[in-house]
C-alpha positions in Angstrom: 57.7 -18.8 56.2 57.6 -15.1 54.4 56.2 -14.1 51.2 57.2 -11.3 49.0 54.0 -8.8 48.0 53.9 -5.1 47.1 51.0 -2.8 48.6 49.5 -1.4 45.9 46.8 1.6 45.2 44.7 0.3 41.7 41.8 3.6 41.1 40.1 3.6 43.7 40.6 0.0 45.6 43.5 -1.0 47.4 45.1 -4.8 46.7 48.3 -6.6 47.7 50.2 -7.8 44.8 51.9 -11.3 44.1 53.7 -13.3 42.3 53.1 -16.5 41.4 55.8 -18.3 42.0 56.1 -16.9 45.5 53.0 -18.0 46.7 53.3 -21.4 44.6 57.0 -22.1 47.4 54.0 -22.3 50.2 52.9 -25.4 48.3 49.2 -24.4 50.3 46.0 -24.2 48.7 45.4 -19.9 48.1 41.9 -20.6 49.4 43.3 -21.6 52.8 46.2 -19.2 52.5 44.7 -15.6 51.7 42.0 -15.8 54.0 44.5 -16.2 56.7 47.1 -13.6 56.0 44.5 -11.0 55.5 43.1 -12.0 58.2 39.7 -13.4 57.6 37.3 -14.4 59.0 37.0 -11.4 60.9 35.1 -8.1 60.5 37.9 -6.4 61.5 40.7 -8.7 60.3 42.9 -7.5 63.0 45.6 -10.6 62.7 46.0 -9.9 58.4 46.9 -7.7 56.1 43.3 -6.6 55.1 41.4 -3.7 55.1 38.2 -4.8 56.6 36.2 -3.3 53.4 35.1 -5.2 50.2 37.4 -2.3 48.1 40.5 -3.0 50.7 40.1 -6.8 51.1 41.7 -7.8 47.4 44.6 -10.1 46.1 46.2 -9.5 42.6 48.4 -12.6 41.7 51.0 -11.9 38.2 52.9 -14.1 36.1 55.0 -13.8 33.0 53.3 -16.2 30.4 55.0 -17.8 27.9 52.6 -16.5 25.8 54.7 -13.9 23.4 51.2 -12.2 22.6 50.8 -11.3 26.4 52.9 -9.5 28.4 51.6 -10.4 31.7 49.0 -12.9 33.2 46.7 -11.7 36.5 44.2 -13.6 38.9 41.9 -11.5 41.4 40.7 -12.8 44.5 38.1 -10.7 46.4 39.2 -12.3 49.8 36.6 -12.8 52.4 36.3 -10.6 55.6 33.5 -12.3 58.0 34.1 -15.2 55.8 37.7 -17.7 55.1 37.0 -17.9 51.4 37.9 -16.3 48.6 35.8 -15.4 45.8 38.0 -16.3 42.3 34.5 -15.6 40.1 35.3 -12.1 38.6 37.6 -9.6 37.8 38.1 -6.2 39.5 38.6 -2.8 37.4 40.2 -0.9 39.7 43.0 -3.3 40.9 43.5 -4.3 37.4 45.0 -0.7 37.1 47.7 -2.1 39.4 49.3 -4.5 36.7 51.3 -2.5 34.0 52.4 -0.5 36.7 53.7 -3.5 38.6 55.3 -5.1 35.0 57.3 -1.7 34.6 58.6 -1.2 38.1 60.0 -4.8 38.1 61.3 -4.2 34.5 59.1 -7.2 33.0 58.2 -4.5 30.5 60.3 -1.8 28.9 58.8 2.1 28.8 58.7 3.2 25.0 57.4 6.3 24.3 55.5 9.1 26.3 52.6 5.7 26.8 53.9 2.3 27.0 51.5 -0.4 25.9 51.1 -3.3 28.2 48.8 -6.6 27.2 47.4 -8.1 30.0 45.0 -11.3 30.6 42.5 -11.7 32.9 43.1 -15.1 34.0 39.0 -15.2 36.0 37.3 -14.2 32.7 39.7 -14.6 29.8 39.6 -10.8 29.5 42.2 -9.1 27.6 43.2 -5.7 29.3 45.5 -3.2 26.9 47.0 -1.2 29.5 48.6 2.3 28.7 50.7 3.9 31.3 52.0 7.5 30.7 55.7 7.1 30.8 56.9 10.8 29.7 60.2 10.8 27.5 60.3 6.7 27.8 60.4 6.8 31.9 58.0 7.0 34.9 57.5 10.2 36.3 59.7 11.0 39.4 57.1 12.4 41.3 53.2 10.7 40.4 50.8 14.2 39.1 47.5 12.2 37.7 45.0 12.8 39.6 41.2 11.0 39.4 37.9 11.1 41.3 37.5 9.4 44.2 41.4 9.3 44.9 42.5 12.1 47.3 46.1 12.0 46.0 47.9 11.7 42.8 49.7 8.7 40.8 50.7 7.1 37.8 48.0 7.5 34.9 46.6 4.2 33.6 44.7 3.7 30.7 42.5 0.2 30.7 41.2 -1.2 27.4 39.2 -3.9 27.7 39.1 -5.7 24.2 35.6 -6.7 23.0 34.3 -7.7 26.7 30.7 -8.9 25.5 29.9 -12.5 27.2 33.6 -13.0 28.6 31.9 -14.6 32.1 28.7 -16.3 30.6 29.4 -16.6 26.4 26.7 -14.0 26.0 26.2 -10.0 26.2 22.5 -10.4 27.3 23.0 -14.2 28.6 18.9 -14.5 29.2 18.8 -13.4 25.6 16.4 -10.3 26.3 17.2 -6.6 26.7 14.8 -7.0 30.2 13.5 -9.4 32.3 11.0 -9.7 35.2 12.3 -10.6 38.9 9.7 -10.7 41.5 11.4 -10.2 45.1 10.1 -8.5 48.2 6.4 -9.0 47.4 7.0 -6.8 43.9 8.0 -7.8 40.0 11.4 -6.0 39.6 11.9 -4.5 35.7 16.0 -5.3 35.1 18.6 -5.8 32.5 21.1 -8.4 33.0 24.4 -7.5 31.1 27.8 -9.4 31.0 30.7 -7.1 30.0 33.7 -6.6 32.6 31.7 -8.4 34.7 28.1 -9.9 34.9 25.7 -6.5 36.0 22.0 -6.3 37.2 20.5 -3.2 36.1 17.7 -1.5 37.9 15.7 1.4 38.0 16.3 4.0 40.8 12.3 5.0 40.7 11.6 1.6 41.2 13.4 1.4 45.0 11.4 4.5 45.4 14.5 6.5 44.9 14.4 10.4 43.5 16.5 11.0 40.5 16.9 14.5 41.4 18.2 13.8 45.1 21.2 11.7 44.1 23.1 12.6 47.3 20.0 11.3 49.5 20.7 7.5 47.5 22.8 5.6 50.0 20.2 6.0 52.9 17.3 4.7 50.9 19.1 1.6 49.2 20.7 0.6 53.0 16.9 0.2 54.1 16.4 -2.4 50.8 19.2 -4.2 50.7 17.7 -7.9 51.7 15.4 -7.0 48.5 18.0 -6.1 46.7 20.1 -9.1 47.4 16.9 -11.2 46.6 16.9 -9.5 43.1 20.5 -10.0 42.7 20.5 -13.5 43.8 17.6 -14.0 41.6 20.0 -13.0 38.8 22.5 -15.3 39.2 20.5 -18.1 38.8 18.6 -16.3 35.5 22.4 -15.2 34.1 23.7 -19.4 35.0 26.2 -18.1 37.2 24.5 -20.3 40.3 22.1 -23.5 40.1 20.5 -21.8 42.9 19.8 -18.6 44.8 21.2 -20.0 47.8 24.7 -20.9 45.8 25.2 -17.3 44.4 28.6 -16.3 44.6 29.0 -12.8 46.9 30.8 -10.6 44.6 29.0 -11.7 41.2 26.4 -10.6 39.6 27.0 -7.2 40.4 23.5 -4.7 41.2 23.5 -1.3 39.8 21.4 1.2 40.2 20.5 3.7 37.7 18.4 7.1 37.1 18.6 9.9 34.8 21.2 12.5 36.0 19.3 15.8 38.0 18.7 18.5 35.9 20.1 20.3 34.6 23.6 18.3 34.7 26.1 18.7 32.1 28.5 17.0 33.8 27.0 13.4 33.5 24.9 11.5 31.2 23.4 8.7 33.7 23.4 8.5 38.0 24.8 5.0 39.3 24.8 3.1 42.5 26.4 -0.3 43.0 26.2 -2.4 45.1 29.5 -4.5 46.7 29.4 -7.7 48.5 26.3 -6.6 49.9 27.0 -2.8 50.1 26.9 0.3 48.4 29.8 1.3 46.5 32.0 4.1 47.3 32.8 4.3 44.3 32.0 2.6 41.0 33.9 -1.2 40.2 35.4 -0.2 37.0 34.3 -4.0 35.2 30.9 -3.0 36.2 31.3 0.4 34.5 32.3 -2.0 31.1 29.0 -3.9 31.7 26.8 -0.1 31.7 28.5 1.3 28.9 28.0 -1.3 26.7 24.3 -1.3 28.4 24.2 1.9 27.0 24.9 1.0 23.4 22.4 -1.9 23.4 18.6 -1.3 22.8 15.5 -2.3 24.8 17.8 -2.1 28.0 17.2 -0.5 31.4 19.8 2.1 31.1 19.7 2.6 27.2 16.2 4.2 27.8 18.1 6.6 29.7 21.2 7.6 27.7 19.5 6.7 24.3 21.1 3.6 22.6 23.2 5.3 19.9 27.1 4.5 20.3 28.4 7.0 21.4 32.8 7.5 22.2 32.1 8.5 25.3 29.6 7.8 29.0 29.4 10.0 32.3 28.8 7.7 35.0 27.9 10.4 38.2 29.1 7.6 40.8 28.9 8.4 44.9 33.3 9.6 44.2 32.4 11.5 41.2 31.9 11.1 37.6 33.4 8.4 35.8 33.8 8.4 31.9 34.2 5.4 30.0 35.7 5.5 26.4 35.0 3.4 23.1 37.4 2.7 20.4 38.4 0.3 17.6 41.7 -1.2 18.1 43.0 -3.7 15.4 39.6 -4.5 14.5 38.2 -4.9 18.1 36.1 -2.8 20.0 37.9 -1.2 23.1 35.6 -0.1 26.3 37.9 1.3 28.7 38.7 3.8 31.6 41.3 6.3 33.0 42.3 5.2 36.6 45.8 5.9 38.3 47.8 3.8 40.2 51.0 3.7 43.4 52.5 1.4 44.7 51.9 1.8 48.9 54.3 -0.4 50.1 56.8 -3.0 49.3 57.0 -5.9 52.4 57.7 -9.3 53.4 54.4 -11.2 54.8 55.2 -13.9 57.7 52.8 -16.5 57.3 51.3 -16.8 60.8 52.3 -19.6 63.1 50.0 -22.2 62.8 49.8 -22.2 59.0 53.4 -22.0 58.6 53.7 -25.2 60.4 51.3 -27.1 58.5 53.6 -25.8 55.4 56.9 -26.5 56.9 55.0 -30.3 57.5 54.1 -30.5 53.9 57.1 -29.5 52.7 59.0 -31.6 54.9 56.9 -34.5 53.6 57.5 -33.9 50.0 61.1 -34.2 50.6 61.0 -38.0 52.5 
């Protein structure tokens, strides 16, 4: 058996892209079926289509809905790499860049304009995503020119609204209800603020890892030699945030842990140094949905990183992230409040995937029951 997908670049993560009803003619269960054509479980997933890293090892899935007040629907799946499973519990940013791009190359939406407006939906969190894509003079550019941090090479400019993203994963901005909590982990009581915008965040102080604000470049070695701690502290969070009954049942890719600090001075180029952490690991980069969570952080008193920017709204946050700054944007749109991003977006590659062997025979076996 052979699927349709399209290899696609989303900021600065890479997914593979399908359709619903394409995967839906395997009549196989997506958490047996990803794992094994991206190869999983295997750190190298030599026998898939994955990239072997938590920002190369992602699934978009798109449908049209019926509903006329969205133009297209999206699931992410952060697929496993050491593990078969697939981890359906958040969103991802980046990747989510991916969509409008996809809905006007297949002509499910029409280019109007010099920025054509694309409303998307989250399927994992219920998210609404306004997507604007620069099409100049009512077209895509021939040649991609937007260029972005963290992305070596150009493509197609994508803006991403997220509309009012407060409590989209747990019902509640600050789901313990405080602005900070207490975690104790590795022998010492963490200071945090647990924030759910995007995506469900954990927000701790760089001083407190031991970690200089001035020497943001020195970061990654530091937070490599605590990341059992830090996993403790995220785990911890879960269980706080009622995203897990337990520590041991925390999902892998949610809550996300970021580290912050004041920017080194002088720096006019960035309001706040981040570091987050990705099933397990630091970041290269920032997970866009976890940028959504800090700026609205930001705006809310008593938290971890509002006693660094100041909690004053403000239209626009510098995230200094290990690729670069990142700024976020806030709006009002139609009486919502939009939080959003620039990213860009390509499309890589457009292939057939053959479903290996063994799998495909226990398809072909349930198909070939279904029609006795």
């Amino acid at each position: 058996m052979k699927i349709e997908a399209e290899w696609m670049r989303g900021g600065t993560s890479k997914c593979w892209v399908f359709e619903t009803e394409h995967l839906d003619q395997t009549r196989t269960s997506l958490d047996e079926l990803l794992p094994r054509l991206f190869g999983s479980p295997d750190y190298r997933q030599i026998d898939g289509v994955g990239g072997a890293t938590s920002t190369t090892s992602k699934a978009m899935i798109l449908r049209r809905p019926a509903d006329a007040e969205v133009d297209v629907e999206f699931t992410f799946a952060q697929v496993g790499i050491e593990e078969a499973a697939v981890d359906w519990g958040s969103n991802c940013g980046n990747c989510s860049a991916v969509v409008g791009l996809y809905a006007i190359e297949k002509g499910w939406v029409v280019p109007r304009g010099d920025v054509t407006r694309i409303v998307t939906r989250n399927t994992n969190t219920g998210q609404i995503i306004i997507q604007r894509v620069a099409t100049p003079a009512g077209a895509l550019p021939i040649v991609p020119d937007a260029q972005m941090p963290g992305v070596a090479f150009p493509g197609y400019r994508v803006g991403l609204g997220f509309q009012d993203p407060a409590g989209k994963t747990t019902g509640k901005l600050l789901p313990t209800g405080s602005a900070t909590d207490t975690i104790t982990a590795g022998g010492t009581r963490w200071t945090v603020s647990m924030v759910d915008a995007g995506a469900p965040v954990v927000i701790v102080r760089a001083e407190q890892l031991g970690l200089d604000p001035s020497r943001y470049g020195s970061w990654a070695s530091g937070v490599e030699l605590q990341l059992e701690t830090l996993e403790q502290i995220r785990r911890q969070a879960a269980v706080r945030m009622g995203l897990a009954s337990t520590v041991a049942a925390a999902a892998r890719a949610i809550p996300k842990l970021a580290i912050v600090a004041s920017p080194a001075q002088p720096d006019p180029d960035s309001d706040v140094s981040v570091m987050m952490l990705s099933m397990g690991k630091p970041h290269p980069a920032l997970a866009i949905t976890g940028s959504i969570a800090l700026t609205l952080a930001a705006r809310t008193p008593g938290t971890v990183l509002s006693s660094i920017t100041g909690d004053a709204p403000r239209s626009r946050l510098r995230l200094r992230t290990p690729a670069g700054v990142l700024e976020t944007w806030s709006e009002e749109d139609d009486a919502s409040l939009l939080i959003g991003v620039e990213r860009t977006a390509r499309t890589i590659a457009t292939t057939i995937i053959h479903v290996p062997e063994a799998l495909g025979s226990a398809v072909e076996t349930s198909l070939a029951s279904a029609t006795q």
